[in-house]
C-alpha positions in Angstrom: 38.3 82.5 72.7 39.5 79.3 71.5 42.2 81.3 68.7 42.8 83.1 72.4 44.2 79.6 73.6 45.8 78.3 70.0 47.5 81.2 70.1 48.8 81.3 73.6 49.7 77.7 73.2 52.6 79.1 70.1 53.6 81.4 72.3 54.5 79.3 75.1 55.9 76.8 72.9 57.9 79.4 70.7 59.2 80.7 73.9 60.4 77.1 75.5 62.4 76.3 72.4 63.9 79.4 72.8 64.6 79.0 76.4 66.0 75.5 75.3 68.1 77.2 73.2 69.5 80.0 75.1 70.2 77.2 77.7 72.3 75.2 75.7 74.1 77.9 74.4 75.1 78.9 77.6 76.4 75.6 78.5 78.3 74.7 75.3 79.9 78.6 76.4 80.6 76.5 79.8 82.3 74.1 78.3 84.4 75.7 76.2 85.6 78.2 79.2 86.6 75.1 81.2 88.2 73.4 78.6 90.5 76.9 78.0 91.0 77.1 81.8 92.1 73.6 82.4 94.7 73.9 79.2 95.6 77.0 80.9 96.2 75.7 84.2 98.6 72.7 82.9 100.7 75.4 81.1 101.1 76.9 84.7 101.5 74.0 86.0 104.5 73.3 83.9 105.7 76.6 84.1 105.7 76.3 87.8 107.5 73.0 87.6 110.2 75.0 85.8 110.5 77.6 87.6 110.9 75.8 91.2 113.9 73.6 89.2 115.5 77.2 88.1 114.9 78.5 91.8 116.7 75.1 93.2 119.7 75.6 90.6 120.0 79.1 91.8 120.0 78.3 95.5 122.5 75.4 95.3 125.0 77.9 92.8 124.3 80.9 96.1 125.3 78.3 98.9 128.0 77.2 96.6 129.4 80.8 96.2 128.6 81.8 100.0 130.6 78.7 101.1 133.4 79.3 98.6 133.6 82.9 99.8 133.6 82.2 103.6 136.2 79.5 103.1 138.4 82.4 102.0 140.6 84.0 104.9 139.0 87.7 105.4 140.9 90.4 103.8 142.4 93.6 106.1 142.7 97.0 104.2 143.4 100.2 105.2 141.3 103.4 103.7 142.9 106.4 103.8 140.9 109.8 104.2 142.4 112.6 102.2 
């Protein structure tokens, strides 16, 4: 009875080490995925950054080319149907 308990007692302790274990494992796994996503999310952040300045270059070279164009006197021409 009393190997009963001794034995129990390994058990228990075998199995909170392990559960110790398992638990930091799982944290340092955490980490490691928020460190990746936050590296990950400043390269998007930058490549957001990049892409609104290429969007506002491309917008101001549009309204530069629509106001050149409607500046221009509009053009007549005749089609002829054959």
């Amino acid at each position: 009875r009393i190997l009963k308990k001794v034995r129990r007692k390994i058990r228990n302790k075998q199995s909170a080490q392990d559960s110790r274990r398992r638990k930091k494992e799982y944290l340092d796994g955490l980490e490691s995925r928020a460190a990746a996503c936050s590296a990950q999310n400043q390269e998007l952040r930058k490549k957001v950054q990049e892409l609104e300045k290429l969007n506002g270059s491309l917008l101001r070279q549009l309204q530069a080319l629509i106001t050149r164009t409607s500046n221009k006197a509009a053009q007549t021409g005749t089609c002829v149907l054959v």
